[in-house]
Structure formats: C-alpha cells, structure tokens
C-alpha positions as CSV (number, residue, x, y, z in Angstrom):
1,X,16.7,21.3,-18.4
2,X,14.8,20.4,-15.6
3,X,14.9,17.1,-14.0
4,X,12.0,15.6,-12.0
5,X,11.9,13.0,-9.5
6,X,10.3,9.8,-8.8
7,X,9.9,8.5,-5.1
8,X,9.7,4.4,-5.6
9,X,8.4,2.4,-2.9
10,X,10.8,-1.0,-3.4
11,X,8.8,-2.8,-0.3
12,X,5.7,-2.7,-2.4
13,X,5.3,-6.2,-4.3
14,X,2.4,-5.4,-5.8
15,X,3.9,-2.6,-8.0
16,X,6.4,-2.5,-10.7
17,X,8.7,-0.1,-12.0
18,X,9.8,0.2,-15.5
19,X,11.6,2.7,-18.3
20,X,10.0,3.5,-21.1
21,X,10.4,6.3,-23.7
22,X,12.7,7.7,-21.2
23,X,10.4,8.0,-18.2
24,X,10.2,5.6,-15.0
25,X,6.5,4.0,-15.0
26,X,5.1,2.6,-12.1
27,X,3.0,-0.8,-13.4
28,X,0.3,-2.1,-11.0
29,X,0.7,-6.3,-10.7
30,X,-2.3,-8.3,-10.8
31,X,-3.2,-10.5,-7.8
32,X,-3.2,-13.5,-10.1
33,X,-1.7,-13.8,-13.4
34,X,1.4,-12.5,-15.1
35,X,3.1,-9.8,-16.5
36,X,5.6,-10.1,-19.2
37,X,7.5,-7.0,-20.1
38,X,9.1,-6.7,-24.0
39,X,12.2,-5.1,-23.7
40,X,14.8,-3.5,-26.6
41,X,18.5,-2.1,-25.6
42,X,17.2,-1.9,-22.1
43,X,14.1,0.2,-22.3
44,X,10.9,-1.1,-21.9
45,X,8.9,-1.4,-25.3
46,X,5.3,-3.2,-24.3
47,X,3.9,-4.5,-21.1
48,X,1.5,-7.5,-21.7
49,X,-0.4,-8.5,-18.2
50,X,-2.4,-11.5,-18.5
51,X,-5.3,-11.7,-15.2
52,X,-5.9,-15.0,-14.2
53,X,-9.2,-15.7,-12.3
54,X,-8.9,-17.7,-9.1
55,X,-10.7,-20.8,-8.6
C-alpha cells in the first residue's frame, strides 16, 4: 500500500481543506459568498459554493 502526501498551507484563508471519498481536497473560497459543505459520519459528501457579486 502506498501512502501519499498532502502539503496544506493552514495560513492560506482563501483555501479549504476537506475529506471526501477518502482523499483530502483542497476547495478554493470565493472572495464573496459562501460555501456550505454537506457532511455524513465525518466525510465530506457535497460542497455547495454560492458567489455573491459585490456591489
């Protein structure tokens, strides 16, 4: 079995880091909006982002 690695930036606000299907995902975040993550027995199942234009 061979196990990769992921380097994760944690000063980075503008990025996210999730599970899903057993692999870490790195999720961009939008400048304005929101991003709701869907979650089942602590694995990530759907990321919904919503933009929001700025006025």
């Amino acid at each position: 079995m061979k196990k990769e690695f992921a380097e994760i930036d944690l000063q980075n606000k503008r990025k996210l880091y999730v599970v899903k299907n057993g692999e870490l995902i790195a999720h961009d975040l939008p400048e304005h909006g929101e991003t709701v993550i869907v979650t089942h027995q602590g694995e990530a199942k759907d990321i919904i982002t919503t933009v929001k234009t700025r006025l």
